[in-house]
N, C-alpha and C positions, 0 to 999 in steps of 0.2 A: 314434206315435213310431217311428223307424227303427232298429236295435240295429246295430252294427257288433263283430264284435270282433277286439280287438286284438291282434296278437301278442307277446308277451314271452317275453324271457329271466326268469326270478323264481329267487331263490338263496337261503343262508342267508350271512350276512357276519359277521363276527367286528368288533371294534375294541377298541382298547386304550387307556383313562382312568384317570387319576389321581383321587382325589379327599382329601377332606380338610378338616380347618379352616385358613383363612387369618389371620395374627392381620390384627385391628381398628389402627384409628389409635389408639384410645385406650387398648389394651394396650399397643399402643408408649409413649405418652407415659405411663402408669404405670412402665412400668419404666424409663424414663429419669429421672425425678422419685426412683421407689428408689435413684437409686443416686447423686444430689443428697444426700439425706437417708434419713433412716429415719422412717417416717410409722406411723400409724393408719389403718385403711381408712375412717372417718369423715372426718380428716384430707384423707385422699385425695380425698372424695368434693367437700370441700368447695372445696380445691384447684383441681380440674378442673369443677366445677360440673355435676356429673351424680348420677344419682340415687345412691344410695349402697347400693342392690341391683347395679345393674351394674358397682360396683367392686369388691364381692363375687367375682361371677362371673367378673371378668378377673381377680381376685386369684388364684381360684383355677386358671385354666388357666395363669398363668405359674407357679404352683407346682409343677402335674404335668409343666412342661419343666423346672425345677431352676432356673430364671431367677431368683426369687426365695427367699427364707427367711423364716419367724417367728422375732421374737425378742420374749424377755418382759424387760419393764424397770420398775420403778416401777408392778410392778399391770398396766402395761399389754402391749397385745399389736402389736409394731411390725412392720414390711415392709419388707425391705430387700436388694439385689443380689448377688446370688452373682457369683460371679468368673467364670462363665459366660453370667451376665446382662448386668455389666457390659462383657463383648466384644462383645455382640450388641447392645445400650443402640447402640452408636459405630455401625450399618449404617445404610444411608439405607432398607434394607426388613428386614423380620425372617426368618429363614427360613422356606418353607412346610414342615411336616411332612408329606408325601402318601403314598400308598400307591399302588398301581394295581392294576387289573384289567381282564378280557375281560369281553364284552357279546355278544353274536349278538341280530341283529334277523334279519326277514325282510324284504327288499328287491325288485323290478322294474324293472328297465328296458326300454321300449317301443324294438321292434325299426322305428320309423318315422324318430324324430330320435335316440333314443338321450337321452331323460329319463329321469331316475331318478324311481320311487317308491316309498313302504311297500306293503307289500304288502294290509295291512289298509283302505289308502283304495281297492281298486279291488274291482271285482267277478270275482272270478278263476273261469274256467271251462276246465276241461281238455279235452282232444281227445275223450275218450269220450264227455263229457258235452254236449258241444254239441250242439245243434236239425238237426235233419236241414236244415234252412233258413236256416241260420246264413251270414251274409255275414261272408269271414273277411276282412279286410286284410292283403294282402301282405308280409311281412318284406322290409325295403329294408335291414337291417344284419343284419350274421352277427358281431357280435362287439361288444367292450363297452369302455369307457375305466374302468377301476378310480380313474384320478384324476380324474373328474369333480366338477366343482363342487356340483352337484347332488347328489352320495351323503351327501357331508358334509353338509350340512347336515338330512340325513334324520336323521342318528345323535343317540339321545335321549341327554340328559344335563338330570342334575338340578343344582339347588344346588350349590354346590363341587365340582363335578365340568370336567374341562375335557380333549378329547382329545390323547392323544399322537403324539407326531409319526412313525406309525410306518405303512405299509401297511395296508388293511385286508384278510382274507385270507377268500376265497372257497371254497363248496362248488358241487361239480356243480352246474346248474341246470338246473330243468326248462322244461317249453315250452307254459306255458299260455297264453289270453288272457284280454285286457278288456273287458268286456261296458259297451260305451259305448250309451248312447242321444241320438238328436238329433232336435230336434222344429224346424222354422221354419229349418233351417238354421245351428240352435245347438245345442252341446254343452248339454246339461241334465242328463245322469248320469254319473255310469261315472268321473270322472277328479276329481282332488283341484284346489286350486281355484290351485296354483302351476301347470298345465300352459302349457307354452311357445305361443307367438304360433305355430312354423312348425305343430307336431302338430295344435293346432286346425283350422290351416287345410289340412291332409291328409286329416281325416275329414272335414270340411264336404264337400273336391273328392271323396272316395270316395264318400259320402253321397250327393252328387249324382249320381255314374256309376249308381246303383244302382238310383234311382227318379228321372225326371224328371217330379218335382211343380210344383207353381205359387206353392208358398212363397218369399218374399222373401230375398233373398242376406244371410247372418248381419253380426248387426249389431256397431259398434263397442262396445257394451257389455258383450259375453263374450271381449273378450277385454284385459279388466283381469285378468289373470290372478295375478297375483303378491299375495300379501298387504301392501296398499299400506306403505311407507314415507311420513311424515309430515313435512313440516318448514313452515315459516314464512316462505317464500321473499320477498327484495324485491328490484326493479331492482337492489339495488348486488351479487346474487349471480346474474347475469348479466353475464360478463367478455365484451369487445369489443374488440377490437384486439389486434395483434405487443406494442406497449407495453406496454400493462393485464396482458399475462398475465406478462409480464418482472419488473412490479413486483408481480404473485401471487405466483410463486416465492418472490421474496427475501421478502415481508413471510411467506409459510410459512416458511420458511426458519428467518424472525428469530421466530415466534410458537409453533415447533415445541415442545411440552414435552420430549419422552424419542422421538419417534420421525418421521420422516418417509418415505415410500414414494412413488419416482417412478417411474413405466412411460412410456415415450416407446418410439414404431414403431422410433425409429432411435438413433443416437450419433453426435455427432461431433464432435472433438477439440476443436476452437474453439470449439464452446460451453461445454465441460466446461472447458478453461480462463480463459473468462470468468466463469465462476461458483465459480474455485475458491477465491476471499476469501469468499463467501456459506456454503460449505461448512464452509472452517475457523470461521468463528464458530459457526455453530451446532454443531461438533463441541464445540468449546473447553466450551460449555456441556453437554455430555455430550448432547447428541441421536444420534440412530442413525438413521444416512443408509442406503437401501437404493437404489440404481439399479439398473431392469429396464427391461430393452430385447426387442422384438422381433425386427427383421430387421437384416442386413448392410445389402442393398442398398435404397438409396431412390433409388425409378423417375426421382423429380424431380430428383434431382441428376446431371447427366454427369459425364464421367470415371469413373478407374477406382473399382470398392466401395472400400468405409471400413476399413479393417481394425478388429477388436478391440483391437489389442495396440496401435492410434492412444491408444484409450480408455485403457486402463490405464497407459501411459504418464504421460501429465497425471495423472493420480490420484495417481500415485506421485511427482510432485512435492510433494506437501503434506509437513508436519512430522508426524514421527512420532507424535506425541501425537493427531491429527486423525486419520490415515491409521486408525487403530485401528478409528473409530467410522464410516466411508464405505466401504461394501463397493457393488462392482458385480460383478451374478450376472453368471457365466461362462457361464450357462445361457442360448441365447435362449427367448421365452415362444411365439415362432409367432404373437406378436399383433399386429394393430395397434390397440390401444387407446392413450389419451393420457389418463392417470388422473395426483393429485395427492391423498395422502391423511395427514393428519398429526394430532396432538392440539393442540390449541391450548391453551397455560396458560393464558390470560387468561379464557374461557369453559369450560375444563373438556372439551370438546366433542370428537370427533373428528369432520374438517371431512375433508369428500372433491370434489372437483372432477374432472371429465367433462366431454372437448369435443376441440377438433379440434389441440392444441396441442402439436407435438414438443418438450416442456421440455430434452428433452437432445442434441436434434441443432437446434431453433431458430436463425436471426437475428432475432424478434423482430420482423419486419417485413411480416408477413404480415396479412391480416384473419381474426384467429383467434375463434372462440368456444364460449364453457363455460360451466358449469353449476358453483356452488358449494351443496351442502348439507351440514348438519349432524345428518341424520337418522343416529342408529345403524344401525339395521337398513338403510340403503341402503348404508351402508360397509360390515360386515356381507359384505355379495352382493360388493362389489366385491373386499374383499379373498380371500372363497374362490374368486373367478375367479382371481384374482391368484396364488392357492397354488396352485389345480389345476395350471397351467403349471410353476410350476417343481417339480414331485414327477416323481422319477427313477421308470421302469418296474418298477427291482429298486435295491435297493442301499439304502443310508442318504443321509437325508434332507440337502439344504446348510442350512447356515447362515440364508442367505436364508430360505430356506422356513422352518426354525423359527423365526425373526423372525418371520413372519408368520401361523404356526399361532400362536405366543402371542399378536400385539394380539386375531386373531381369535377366539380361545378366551375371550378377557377382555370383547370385546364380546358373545358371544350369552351369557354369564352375567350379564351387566347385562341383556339384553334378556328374560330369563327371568322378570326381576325390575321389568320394568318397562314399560308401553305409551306406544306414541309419540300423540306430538300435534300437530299442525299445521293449517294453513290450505290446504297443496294437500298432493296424493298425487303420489309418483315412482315411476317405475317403471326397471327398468332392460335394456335390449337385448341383447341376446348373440347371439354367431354367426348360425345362418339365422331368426332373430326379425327382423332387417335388411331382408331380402327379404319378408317375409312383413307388412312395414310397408307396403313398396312395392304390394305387391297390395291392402292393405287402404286405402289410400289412391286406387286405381287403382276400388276396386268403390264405394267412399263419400263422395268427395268428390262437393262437389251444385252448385259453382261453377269452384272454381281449387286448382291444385296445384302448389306453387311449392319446387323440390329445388338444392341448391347444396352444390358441393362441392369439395375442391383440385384434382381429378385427374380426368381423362377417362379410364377406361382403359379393357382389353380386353374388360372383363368388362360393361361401362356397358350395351352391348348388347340383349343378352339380359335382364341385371336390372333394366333401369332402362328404356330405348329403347321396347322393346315392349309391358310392360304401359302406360306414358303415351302409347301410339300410341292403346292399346284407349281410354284412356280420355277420348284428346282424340276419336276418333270418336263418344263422348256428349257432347260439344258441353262439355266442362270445357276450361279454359283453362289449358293447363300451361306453367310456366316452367323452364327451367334453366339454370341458374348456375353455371359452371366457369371453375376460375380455369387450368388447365394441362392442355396436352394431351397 
């Protein structure tokens, strides 16, 4: 086995969580039933058809908030709504009582892509203590993104605990490395089992520079990297066509419970106002619209860019009662992703969709396609990609962004609590994991390799061009499929 190691930044990190008891549905609906009547907690139990120890124990937590009262009548011992209970009886949620506090973990990020990890999954060895023959890897990054997607979700929390929406704040860091091993051309030690698609394929190309052995080029199966997401996929969550996705939208739209989150590359004006009867209904119904966009200009469109203030414009036509619950971040994300992610009432679910589809600068008329699942844990990744982008350098957090630290906080406490299940595994792509498809596709296909995409562009070149040159010179049969140049 061949050792590399890796250079890292490794620090101490601070974060700031709330935590706390959440009341139950069924302390809700006791103390709304108190303040109906004055019961018995036998009464109550009978009432509500639960065990009549667990209405004990909610009896007694709405006691120690003053929500409820004892009252002795006829021998017996009743329950019934304080004038503070009764205000709180009338909310659609109860208040959370929370506390907060600081946390320090010990963290690293690898100076090759710039991945986060704990510090405890890698095998960390300092400058002094390395092997007189120690092959080091190069640092290609001198510096670090504090709002990484990837830190957050490092950060431990327990049960009722859920992070604040607050910077996490750094100590010096020092400058150790990762003592990776790789045997056949595969990662086998040294890195925790979320390591990204490009990192792997950096130490594989180091590994090679180092020793040219006779081992076989590493295979597709190391680099499942992500702790799979789970779902139950069928043809009908595979979306095709301009149409199909037109009529996604709206039935999210119309299916949203309490929240919907759109990121589209682009914006623009006429389609925001063809969609803005879609908007007002699900406002009307109390949903919370968030619109995120990436860039000004889209390469595909001539004439002059789109302005912002086109966007906000049409928004600001809706009635005020709507207008309240459709925010579009002022913030752009730098991204081109085309995400769609909402709670569905009907199934409980939160439904996230991935694929090639501008929902907010669309005609609808294109050959578009995506991807619908219902796994948590892959919403989860999407949505802390989604927050990374809009967290400001310094300063307090937008709006947007705490929207979205909350669905996220509420999804990895469910996931704490629960494993997924399915019939296939997703995984999900981010920044140079792209490219690093492309190559893996370039060293492993055994026949044909067939890539399609809206836009031809500058970059097609270099990323795309050359390695399918390499690989149509082994006699694979590559296609590609561009719809504009």
């Amino acid at each position: 086995m061949k050792y590399l190691y890796v250079p890292l930044y490794r620090m101490a990190v601070s974060y700031l969580y709330s935590f706390g008891r959440r009341w139950s549905l069924v302390e809700h609906m006791l103390l709304i039933e108190s303040t109906v009547a004055k019961h018995t907690a036998s009464e109550l139990a009978v009432i509500a058809n639960v065990p009549h120890r667990l209405v004990v124990e909610a009896l007694i937590n709405l006691l120690r908030a003053n929500w409820i009262e004892v009252r002795s009548e006829n021998d017996k011992i009743y329950f019934t709504a304080t004038p503070a209970g009764q205000r709180h009886a009338k909310e659609n949620n109860l208040p959370e009582r929370l506390q907060k506090d600081i946390r320090w973990d010990s963290v690293c990020v690898e100076r090759l892509t710039g991945h986060w990890m704990r510090a405890d999954d890698l095998d960390l060895v300092y400058e002094k203590d390395l092997p007189s023959d120690a092959v080091r890897v190069p640092a290609l990054l001198h510096t670090f993104d504090p709002n990484d997607a990837a830190l957050r979700e490092l950060f431990r929390l327990n049960l009722n605990e859920s992070l604040e929406p607050v910077t996490p704040q750094f100590r010096t860091p020092s400058l150790p490395y990762a003592r990776v091993g790789l045997a056949f051309n595969e990662v086998q030690v040294g890195l925790p089992p979320n390591a990204p698609l490009g990192l792997l394929a950096n130490l594989v190309k180091a590994s090679m520079e180092v020793v040219d052995d006779n081992s076989a080029s590493y295979s597709a199966k190391s680099h499942i990297v992500q702790e799979a997401a789970w779902d139950d996929l069928t043809a009908d969550d595979i979306i095709v066509g301009g149409d199909a996705h037109l009529m996604l939208l709206r039935e999210a739209l119309e299916r949203a419970k309490s929240a919907i989150i759109i990121h589209s590359c682009f914006l623009s004006s006429d389609t925001l106002r063809n969609l803005l009867s879609d908007f007002e209904r699900a406002a009307r119904r109390k949903v919370r619209i968030d619109l995120l966009w990436g860039l000004h200009v889209d390469p595909e469109v001539g004439g002059r860019p789109r302005k912002f203030s086109d966007a906000t414009d049409v928004l600001a036509g809706l009635p005020p009662s709507a207008r309240g619950r459709i925010r579009l971040s002022p913030h752009s994300s730098s991204s081109h992703a085309k995400v769609l992610v909402y709670d569905d009432r009907e199934t409980g679910l939160w439904t996230t969709v991935v694929g090639s589809c501008n929902f907010l600068s669309s005609e609808f008329d294109w050959m578009e396609v995506s991807l619908r699942t219902r796994s948590a844990l892959f919403t989860s990744r999407v949505l802390s990609l989604l927050l990374s982008n809009q967290l400001p350098a310094v300063g307090n957090w937008s709006a947007t962004a705490r929207q979205l630290n909350h669905i996220w906080s509420e999804l990895k406490a469910k996931l704490r609590s629960q494993t997924e299940i399915g019939k296939y595994s997703i995984s999900l792509v981010a920044d140079y994991d792209h490219y690093a498809c492309i190559t893996l596709a370039r060293d492993h296909a055994s026949k044909e390799i067939e890539i399609a995409c809206d836009l031809y562009g500058l970059s097609a070149e270099t990323s795309v061009l050359v390695p399918m040159e390499t690989a149509a010179s082994r006699g694979i049969d590559v296609r590609l499929q561009v719809s504009a140049v």
